[in-house]
KEDREN-14161 format. One record per residue: residue in three letters; x, y, z of N, C-alpha, C in turn. Coordinates in steps of 0.02 Angstrom, whole numbers, plus 32768, in hexadecimal, padded with zeros to 4 digits. Atoms other than C-alpha are relative to their C-alpha. Layout:
N
ALAXYZXYZXYZ/...
END
This chain:
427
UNK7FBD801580157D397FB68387803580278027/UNK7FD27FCA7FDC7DE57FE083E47FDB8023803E/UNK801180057FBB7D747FD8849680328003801F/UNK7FE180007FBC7DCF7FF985337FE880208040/UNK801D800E7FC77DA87FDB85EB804980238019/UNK7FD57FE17FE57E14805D864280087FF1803E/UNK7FF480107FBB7E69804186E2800D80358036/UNK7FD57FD57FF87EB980A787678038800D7FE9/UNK7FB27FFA80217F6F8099870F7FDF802A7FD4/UNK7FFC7FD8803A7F2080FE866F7FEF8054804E/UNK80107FA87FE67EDA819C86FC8037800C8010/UNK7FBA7FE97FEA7F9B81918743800D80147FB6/UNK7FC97FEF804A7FDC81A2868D7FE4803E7FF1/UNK801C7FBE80167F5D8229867A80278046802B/UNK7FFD7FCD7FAA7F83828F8724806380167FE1/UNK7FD680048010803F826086F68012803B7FC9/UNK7FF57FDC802E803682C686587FFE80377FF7/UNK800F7FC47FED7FF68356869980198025803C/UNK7FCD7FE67FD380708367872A804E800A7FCA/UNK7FCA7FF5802980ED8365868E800280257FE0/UNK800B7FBC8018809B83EA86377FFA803A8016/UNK80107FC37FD6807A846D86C2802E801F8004/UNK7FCA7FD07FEB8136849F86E78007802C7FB7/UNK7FE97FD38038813984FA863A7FFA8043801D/UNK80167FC17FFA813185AF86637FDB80297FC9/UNK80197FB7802A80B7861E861E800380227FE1/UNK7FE47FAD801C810B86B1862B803B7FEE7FC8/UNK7FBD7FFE803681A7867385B17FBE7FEB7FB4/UNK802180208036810A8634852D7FD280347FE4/UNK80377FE4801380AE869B84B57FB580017FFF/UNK804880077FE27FFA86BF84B87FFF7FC98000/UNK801C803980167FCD863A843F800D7FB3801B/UNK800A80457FEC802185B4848A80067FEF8052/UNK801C80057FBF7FE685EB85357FB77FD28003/UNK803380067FFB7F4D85C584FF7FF57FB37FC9/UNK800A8043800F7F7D852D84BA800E7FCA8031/UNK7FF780137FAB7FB584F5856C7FD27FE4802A/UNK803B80077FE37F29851A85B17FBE7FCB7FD8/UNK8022803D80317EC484A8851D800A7FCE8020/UNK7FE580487FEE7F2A842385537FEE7FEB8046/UNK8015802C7FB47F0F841386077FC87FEE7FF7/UNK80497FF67FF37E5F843A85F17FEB7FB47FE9/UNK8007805480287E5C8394857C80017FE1802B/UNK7FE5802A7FD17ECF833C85E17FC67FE78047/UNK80377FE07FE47E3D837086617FCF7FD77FF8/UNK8034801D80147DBF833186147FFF7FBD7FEC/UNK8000804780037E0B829A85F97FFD7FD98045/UNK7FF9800F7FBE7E21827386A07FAE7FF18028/UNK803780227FE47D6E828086C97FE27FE07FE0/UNK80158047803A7D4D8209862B80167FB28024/UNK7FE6804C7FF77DA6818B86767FF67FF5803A/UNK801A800E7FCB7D74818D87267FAF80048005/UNK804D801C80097CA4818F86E180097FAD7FEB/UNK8009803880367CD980F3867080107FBE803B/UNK7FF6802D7FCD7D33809D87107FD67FEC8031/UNK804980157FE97C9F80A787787FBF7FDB7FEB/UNK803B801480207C28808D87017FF97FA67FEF/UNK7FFB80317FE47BDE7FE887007FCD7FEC7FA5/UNK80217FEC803C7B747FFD8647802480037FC4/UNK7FD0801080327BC47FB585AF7FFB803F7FCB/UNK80257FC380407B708031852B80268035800E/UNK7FEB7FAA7FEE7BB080D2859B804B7FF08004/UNK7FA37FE37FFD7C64809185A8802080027FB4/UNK801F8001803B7C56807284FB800F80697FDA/UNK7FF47FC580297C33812384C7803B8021803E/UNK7FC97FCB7FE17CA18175855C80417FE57FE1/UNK7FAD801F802E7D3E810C85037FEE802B7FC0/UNK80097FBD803E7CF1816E84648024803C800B/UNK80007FBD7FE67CF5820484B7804380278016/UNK7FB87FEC7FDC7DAF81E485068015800D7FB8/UNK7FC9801A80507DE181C28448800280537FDD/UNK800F7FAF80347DA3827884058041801F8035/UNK7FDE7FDD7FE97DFE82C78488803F7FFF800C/UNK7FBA8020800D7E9482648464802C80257FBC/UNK7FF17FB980397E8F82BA83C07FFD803A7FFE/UNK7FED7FC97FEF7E79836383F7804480088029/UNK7FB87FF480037F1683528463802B7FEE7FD4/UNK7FCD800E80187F77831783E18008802B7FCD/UNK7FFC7FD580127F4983A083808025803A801F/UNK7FE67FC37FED7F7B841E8400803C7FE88008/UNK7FBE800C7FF1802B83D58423802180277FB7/UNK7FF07FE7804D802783E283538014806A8016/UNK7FFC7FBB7FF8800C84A6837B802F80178023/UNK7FD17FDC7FC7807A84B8840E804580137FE4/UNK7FB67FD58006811A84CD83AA802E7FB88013/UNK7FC9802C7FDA81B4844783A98028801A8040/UNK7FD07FEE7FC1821A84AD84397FCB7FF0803B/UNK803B7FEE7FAB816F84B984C07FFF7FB77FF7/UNK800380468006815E83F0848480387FFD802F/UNK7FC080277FD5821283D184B57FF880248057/UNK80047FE77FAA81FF844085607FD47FCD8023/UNK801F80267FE5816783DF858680137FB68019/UNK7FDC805D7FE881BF833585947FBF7FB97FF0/UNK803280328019812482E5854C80007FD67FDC/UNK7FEA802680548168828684BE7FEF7FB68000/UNK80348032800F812181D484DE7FCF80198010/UNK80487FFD8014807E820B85077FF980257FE3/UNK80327FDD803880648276847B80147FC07FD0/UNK7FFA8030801580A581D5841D7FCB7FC68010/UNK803E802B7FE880078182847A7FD8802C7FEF/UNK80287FC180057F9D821284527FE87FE27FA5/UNK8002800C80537FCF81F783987FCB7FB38006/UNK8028803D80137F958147839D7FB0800A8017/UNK80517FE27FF57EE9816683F47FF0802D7FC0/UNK800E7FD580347EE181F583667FF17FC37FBF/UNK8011800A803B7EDB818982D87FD17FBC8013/UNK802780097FEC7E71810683417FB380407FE4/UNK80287FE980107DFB818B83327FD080057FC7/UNK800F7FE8804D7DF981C0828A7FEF7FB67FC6/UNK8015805580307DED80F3824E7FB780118020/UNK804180187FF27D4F80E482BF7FCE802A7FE6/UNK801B7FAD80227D0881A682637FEB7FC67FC3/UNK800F801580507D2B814281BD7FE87FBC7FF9/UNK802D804E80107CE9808481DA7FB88014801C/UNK804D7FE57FD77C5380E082457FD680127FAA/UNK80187FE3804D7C46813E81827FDF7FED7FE0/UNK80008048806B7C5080A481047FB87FE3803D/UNK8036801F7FF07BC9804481817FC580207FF4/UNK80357FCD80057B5180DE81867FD5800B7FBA/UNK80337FDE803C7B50810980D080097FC77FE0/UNK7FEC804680377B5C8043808F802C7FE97FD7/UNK7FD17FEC802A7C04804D804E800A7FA77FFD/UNK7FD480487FF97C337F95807B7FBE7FC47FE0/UNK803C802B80157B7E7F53802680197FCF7FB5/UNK7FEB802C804A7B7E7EC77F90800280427FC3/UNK80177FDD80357B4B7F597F1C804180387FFC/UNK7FAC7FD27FFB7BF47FD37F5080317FCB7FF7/UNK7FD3802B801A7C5A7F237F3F7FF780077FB4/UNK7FEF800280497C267F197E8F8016801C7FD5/UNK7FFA7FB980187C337FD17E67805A80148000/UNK7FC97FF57FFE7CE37FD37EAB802B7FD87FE0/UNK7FD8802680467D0B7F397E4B801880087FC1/UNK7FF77FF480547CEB7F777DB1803080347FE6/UNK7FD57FD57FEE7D53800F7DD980527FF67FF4/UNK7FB7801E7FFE7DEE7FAB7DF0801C7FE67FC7/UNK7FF58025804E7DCD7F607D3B7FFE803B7FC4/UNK800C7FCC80307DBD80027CE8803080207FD2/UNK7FC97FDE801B7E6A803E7CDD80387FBB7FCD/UNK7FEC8039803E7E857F8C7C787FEE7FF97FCA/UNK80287FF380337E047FBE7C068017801F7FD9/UNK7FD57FC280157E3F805B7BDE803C7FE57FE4/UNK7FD57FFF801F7EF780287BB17FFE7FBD7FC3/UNK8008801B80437EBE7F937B317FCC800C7FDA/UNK80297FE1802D7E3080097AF17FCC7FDA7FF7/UNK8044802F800F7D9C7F827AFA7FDF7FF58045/UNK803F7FF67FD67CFB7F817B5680047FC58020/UNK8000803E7FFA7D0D7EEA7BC07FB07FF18014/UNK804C80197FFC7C7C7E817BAF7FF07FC7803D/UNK8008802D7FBB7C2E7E137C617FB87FF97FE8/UNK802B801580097B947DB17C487FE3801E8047/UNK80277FF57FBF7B0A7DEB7CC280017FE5802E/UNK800780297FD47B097D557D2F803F800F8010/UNK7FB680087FD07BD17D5A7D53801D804A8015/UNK7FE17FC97FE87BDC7E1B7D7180007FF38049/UNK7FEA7FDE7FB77BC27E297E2F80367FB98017/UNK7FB480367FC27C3C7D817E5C803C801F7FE3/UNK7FBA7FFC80287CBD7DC37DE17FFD80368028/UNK7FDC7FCD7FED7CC47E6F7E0E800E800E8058/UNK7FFE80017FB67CB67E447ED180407FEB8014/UNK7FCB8008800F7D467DDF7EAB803180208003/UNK7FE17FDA801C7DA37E5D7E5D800F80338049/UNK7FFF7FE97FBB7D7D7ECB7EFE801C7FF88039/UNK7FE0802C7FB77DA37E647F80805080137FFA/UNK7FAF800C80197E5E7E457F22801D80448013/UNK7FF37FAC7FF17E627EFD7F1E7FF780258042/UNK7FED7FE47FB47E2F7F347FCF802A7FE48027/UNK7FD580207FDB7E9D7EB98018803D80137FEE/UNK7FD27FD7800F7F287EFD7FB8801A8033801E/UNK7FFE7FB47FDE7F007FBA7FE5801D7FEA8049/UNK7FF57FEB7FB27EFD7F94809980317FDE801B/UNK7FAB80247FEE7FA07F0F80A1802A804A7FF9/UNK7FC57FC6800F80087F9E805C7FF180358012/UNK80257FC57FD27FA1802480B4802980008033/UNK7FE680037FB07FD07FD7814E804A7FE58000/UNK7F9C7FFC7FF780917FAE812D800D803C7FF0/UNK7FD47FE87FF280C6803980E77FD3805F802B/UNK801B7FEA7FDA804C8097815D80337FFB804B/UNK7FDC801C7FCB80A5804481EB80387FF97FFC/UNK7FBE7FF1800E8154806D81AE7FFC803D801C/UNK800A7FB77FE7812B811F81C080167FFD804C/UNK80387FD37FBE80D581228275804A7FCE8018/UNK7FBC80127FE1816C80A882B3803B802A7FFC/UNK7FD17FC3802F81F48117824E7FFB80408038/UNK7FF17FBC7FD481AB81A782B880077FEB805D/UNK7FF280137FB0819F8141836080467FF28018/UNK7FB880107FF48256810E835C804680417FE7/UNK7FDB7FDD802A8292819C82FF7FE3804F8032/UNK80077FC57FDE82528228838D801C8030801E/UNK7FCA7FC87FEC82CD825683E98040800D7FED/UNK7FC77FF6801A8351824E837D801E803F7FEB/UNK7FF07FBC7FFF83B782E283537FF5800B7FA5/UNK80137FD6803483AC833D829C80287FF17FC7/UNK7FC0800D803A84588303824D7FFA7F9C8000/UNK8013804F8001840F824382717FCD7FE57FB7/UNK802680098034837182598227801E80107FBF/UNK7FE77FD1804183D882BE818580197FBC7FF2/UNK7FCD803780058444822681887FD07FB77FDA/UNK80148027802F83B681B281747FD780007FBF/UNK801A7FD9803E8369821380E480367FDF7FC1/UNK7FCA7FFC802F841381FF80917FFF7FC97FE1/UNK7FE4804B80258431814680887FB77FF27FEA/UNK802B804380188377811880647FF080167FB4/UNK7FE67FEA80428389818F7FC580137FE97FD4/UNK7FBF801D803F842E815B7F897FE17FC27FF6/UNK800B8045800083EF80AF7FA07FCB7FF97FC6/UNK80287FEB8030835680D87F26801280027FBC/UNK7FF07FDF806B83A7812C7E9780417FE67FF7/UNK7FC0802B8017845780BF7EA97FDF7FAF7FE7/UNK80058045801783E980127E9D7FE380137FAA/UNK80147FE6805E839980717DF780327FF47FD9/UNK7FC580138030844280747DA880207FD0800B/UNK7FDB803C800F84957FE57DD87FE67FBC7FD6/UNK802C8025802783F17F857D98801180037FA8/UNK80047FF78055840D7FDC7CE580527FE9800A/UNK7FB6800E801B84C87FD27CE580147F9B8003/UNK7FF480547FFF84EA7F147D4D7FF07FF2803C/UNK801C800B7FD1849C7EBE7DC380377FDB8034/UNK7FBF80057FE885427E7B7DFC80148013802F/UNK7FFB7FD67FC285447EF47E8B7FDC80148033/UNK800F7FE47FD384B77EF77ECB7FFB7FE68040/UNK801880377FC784B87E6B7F41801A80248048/UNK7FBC7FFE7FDA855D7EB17F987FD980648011/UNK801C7FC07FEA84F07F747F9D7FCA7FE6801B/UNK8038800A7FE3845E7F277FD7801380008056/UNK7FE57FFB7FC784C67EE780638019802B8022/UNK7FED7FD97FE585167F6F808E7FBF802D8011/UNK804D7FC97FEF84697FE2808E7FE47FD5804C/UNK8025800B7FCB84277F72811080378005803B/UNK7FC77FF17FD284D07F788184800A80558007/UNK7FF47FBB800984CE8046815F7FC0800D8033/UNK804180007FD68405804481A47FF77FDE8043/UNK7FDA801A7FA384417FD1824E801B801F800E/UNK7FE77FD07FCA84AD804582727FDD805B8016/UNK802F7FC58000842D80DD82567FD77FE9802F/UNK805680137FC4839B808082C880297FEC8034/UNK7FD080077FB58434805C83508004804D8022/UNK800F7FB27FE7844E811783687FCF80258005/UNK80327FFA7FE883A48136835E7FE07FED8040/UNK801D802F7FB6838680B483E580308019802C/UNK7FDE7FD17FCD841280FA84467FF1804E800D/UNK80097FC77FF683DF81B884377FBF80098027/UNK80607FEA7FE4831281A3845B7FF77FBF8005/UNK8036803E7FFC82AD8100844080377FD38037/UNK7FE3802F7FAE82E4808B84E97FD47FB57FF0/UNK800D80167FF5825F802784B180167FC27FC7/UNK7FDA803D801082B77F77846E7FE47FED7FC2/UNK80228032801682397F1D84267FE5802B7FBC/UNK80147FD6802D81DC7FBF83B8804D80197FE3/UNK7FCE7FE6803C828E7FE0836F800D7FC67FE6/UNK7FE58036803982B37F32833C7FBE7FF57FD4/UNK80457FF6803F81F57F3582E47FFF801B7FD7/UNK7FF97FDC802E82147FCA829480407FFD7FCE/UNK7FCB8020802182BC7FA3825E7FEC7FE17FC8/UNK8006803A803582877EFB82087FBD80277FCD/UNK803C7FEB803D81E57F5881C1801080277FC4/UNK7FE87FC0803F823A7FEB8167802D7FCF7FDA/UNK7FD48043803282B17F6481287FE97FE97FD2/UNK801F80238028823A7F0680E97FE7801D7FBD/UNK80147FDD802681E17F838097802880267FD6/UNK7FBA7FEA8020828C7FEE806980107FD17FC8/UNK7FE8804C803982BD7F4780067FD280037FD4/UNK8037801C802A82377F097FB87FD680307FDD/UNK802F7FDF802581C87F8F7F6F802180267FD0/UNK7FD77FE18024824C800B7F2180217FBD7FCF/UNK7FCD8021802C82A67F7D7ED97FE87FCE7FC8/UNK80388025802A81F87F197E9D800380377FA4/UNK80067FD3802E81DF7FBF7E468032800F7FC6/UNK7FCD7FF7803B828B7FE07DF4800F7FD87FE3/UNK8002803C8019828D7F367DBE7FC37FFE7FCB/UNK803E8008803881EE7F467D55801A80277FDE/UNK7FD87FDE804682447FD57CFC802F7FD57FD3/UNK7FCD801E802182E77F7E7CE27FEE7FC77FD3/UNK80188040802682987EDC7CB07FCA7FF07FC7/UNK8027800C801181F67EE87C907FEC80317FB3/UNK800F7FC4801581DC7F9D7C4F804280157FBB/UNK7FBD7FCD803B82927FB17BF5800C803D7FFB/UNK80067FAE7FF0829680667C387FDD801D7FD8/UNK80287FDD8022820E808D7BDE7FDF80408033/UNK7FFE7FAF7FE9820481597BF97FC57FFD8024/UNK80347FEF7FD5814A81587C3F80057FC8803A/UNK7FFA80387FCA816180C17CAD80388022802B/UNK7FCB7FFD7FD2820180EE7CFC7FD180548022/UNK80167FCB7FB581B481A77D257FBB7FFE8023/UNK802580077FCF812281617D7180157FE38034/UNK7FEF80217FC3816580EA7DE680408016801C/UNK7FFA7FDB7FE181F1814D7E0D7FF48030801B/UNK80227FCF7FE6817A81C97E477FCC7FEE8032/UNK802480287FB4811481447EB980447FF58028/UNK7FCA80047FD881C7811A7EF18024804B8029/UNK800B7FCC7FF981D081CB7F0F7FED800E8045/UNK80417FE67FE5812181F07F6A80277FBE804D/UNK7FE4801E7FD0816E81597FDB802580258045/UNK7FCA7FDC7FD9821081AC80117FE98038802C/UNK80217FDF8003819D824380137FDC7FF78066/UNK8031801C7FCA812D81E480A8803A7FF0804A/UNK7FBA80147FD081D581B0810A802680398013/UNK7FE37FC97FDD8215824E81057FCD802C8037/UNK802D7FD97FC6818282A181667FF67FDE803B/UNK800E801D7FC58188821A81DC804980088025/UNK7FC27FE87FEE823382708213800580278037/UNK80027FBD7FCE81DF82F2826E7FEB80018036/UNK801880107FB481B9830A83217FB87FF58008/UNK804D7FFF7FFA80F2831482FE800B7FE57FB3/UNK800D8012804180CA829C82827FA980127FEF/UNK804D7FDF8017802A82D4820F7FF47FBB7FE3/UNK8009802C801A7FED823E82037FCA7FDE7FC7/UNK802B7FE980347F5F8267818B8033800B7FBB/UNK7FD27FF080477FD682B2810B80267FC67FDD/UNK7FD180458013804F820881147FCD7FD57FDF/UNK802F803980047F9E81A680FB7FE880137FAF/UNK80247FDA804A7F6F8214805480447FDB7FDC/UNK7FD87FF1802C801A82118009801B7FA27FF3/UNK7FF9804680228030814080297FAE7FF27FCC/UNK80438027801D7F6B812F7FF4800E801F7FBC/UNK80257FC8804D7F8381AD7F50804C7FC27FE5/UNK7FE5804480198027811E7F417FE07FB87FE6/UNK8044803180107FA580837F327FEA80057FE2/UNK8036800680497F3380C97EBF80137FFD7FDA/UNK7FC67FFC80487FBD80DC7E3F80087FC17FFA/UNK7FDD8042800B7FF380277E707FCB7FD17FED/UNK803F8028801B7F317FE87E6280087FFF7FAA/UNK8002800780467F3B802F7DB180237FFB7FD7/UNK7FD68043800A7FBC7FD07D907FF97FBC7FED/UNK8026803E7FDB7F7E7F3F7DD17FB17FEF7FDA/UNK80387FE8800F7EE67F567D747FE67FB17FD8/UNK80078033801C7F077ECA7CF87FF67FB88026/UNK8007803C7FC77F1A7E567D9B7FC87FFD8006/UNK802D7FFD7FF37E7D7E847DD67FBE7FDA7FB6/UNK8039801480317E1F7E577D2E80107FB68006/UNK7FE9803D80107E847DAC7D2A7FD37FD88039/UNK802080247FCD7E447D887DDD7FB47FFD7FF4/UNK80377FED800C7D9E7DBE7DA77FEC7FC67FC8/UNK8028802E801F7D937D2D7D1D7FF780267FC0/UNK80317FFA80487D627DAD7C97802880267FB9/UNK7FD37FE780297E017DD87C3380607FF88022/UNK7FC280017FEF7EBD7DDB7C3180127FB38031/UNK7FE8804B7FD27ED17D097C6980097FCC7FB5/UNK7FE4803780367F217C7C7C107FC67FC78011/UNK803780267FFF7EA97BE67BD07FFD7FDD7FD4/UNK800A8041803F7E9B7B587B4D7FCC80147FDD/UNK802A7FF180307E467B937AB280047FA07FE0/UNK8002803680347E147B077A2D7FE1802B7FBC/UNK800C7FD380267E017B8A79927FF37FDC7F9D/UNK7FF9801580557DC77B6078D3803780287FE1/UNK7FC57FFA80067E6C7B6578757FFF80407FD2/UNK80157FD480287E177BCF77E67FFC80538027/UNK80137FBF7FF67DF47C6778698038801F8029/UNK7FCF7FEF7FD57E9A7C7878A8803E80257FB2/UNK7FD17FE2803F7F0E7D03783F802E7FDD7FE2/UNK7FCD801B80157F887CD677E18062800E8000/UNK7FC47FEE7FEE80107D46782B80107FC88035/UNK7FF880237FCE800A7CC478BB802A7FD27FFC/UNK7FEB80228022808B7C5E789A80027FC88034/UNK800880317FD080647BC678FC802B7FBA800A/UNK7FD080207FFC80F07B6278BE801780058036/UNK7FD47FE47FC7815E7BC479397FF67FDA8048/UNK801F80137FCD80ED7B9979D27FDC7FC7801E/UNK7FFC80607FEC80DE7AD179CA80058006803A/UNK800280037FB680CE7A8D7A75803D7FDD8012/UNK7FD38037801181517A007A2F8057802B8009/UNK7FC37FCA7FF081D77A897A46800D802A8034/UNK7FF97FD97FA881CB7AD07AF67FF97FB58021/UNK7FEC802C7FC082037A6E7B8E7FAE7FEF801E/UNK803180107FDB816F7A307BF37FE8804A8038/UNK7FF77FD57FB881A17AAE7C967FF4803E7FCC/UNK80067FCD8043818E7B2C7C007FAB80167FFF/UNK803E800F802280CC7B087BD97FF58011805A/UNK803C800A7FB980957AEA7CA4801A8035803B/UNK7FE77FC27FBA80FB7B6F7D06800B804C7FC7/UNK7FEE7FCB802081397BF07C807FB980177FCC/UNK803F7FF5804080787BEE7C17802A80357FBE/UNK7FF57FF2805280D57C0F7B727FBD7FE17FD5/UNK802F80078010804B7C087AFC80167FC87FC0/UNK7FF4802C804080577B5D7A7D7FA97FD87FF0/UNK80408016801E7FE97AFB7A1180147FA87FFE/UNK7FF3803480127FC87A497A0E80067FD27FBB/UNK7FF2801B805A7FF379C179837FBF7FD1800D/UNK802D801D80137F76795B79B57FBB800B8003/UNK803E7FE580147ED779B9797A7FF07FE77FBB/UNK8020800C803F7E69799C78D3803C804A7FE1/UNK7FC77FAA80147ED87A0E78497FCD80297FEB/UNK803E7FAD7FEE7E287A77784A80058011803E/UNK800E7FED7FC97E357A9178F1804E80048024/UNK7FD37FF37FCA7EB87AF079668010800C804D/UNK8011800E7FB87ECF7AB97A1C804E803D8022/UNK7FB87FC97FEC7F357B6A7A5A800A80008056/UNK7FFA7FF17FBE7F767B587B1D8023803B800B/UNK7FF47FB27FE57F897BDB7B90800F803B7FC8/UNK7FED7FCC802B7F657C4E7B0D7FDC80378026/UNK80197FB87FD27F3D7CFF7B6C7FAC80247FDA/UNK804E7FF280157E737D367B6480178048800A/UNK800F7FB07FCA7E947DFB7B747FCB80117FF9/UNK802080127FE07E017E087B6F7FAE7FF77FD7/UNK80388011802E7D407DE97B1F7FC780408009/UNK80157FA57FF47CF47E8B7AE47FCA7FFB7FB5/UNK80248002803B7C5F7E907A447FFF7FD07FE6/UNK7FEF8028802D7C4E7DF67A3980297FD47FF5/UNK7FCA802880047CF07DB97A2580447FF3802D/UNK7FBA7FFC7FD77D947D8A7A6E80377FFE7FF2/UNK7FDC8000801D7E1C7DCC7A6D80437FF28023/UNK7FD380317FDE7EB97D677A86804C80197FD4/UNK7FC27FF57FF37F737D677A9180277FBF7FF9/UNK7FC880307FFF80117CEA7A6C802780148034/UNK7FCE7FEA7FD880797CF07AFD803A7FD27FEF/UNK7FCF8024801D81137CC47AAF804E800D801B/UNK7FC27FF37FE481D97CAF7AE6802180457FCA/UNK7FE07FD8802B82117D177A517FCA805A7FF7/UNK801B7FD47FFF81887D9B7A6A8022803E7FFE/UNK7FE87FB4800581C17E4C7A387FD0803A7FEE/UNK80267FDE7FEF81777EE07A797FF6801B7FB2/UNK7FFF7FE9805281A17F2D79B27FB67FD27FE4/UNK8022801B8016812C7EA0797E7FCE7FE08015/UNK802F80207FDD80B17E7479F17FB87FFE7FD5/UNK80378004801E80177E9E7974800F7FBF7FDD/UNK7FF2804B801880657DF679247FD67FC68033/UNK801680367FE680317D9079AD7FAB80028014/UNK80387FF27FF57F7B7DD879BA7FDA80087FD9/UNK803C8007802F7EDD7DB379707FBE80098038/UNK803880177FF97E227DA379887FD37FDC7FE9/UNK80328022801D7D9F7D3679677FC27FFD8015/UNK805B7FEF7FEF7CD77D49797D7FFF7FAA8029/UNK801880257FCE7C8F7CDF7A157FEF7FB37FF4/UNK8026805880147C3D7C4779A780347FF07FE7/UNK7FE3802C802B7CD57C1B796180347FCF8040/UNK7FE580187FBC7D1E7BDD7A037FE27FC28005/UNK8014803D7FFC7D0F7B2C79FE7FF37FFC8050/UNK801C80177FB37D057B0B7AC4801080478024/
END
């Protein structure tokens, strides 16, 4: 994976890099990063005769591992630049290719960790199912019941469930992964009161859409706009101070945008709306909104750690998986999904008040886009035909179900919830 057939242009870029590093003096450099100098050529070095075996060579297998081989030592220099100190960086004049360095570096460290998962069977049917079930756990846990899966439908469900979920992880892995590593490619040579600058607005922008959400939304259209006209003129002076290159600032631009927008504002929106500032909700996800900013700000710095940015979005995700948790069971088939009961009338409580929830009283677009939960009139009056009434989920036996109703109040939600044992489930 990530093969390459080196040419002469990569030994000039090499040779190049190392006529850019030599004029440093010595004598003005302490031991340590004499002898980080000397690391570097030696690399540099050794890359050089990597890539003039691989150009000769005529043997798929050996260019193969010598591209391996360039890749490790891609990550050792990008380590030592890490060491050299921001001032010996800036002397060196190296600043796109240690920006190519970086990328080879985490090249590396993917092919370390898919080399891993193949080795020790991570990606087998038997780790899909394992990780499925995983994803359904933290759904378990918050409605306190054992969810129950018939033997035959565990491994499609929880593979299911998996899939939904790694594809997740690694969409939002790799955006706001790729906010970062752009962020620091365009954001390199900028000066100190730039970067401070864009710290500032993507802040305010944070904790001002928080309150205008609770207070009125009235404003925010006209701050939204302005945030993105405040951030054009931040990635213009960026692009005028360092990045030259056109095309990687209008990418990064539109990416952090995207991501800037949309994720902070998904989030504060589930408080405001969903959540009602409920105290543990708001300080968790302002604290992934946080761990975010968190990830953006380290991508500020002249040596991005791109390990550290990869922990602090991935330790973001797992919070948002278990979240998500209830999704995952829904996709999975084996709880938390709306579904047409047909129920004996006798085993349904009597807090239920099913008057309320006629079908004869909601709009149509009500019943087939909004799944409000109603009952039909034309059933036997022993028998109750309940649509989209919510399965959360089937646990000892029985199932246990939910009214999803317009008037639903969180105060009274044990009102709309019952159970009933398995045989009484007409279809």
């Amino acid at each position: 994976m990530f093969e390459k057939n080196f040419t002469n242009n990569d030994l000039c870029q090499v040779e190049k890099e190392l006529n850019e590093l030599r004029p440093i003096v010595s004598f003005y450099l302490s031991q340590k990063d004499r002898d980080v100098k000397r690391k570097l050529e030696n690399l540099l070095n050794d890359e050089k005769e990597i890539i003039s075996k691989q150009i000769s060579s005529t043997d798929k297998k050996e260019c193969e591992k010598l591209y391996a081989d360039f890749l490790g030592k891609e990550k050792f220099i990008y380590e030592m630049y890490e060491l050299m100190g921001e001032n010996n960086r800036k002397a060196s004049g190296c600043g796109e290719y240690i920006k190519n360095h970086l990328i080879n570096a985490m090249k590396y460290d993917f092919r370390c960790i898919l080399s891993f998962c193949i080795r020790r069977k991570i990606f087998s049917a038997l780790s899909f199912v394992l990780l499925g079930a995983l994803l359904c756990v933290p759904y378990s846990i918050a409605i306190g019941k054992t969810i129950e899966i018939s033997l035959g439908n565990i491994p499609f469900s929880m593979i299911k469930a998996f899939v939904m979920g790694i594809v997740y992880t690694v969409v939002c892995l790799l955006f706001c992964f790729l906010q970062n590593l752009f962020l620091f490619r365009v954001s390199y040579c900028s000066p100190s009161w730039l970067k401070w600058l864009y710290i500032l607005i993507s802040a305010s922008y944070i904790v001002l859409i928080y309150f205008l959400l609770k207070i009125s939304t009235s404003y925010f259209e006209y701050f939204y706009y302005l945030h993105i006209l405040l951030m054009a003129l931040v990635f213009l002076m960026m692009y005028k101070y360092g990045n030259k290159n056109f095309e990687e600032f209008i990418f990064a631009f539109l990416l952090i945008m995207t991501i800037d927008s949309f994720i902070p504002i998904s989030h504060i929106v589930a408080i405001v709306v969903y959540y009602e500032y409920d105290t543990a909700h708001t300080v968790i996800i302002t604290a992934l909104a946080a761990l975010m900013f968190v990830a953006g700000f380290l991508s500020l710095s002249n040596h991005l750690d791109y390990k550290t940015s990869l922990i602090i979005n991935g330790i973001w995700i797992i919070f948002s998986v278990i979240f998500l948790s209830g999704l995952f069971v829904r996709i999975a088939g084996i709880g938390n999904y709306q579904t047409d009961l047909d129920i004996k009338k006798e085993n349904i409580p009597g807090y239920i008040n099913l008057e309320n929830i006629k079908c004869k009283n909601k709009p149509n677009e009500d019943i087939n886009f909004i799944k409000y939960t109603c009952i039909s009139d034309k059933m036997p009056s022993s028998t109750v035909n309940f649509k989209n009434i919510l399965v959360k989920v089937k646990s000892d036996g029985r199932y246990w179900l939910e009214v999803v109703a317009k008037d639903q109040n969180k105060s009274k939600i044990d009102d709309y919830r019952f159970w009933i044992s398995e045989k009484n489930v007409i279809n």
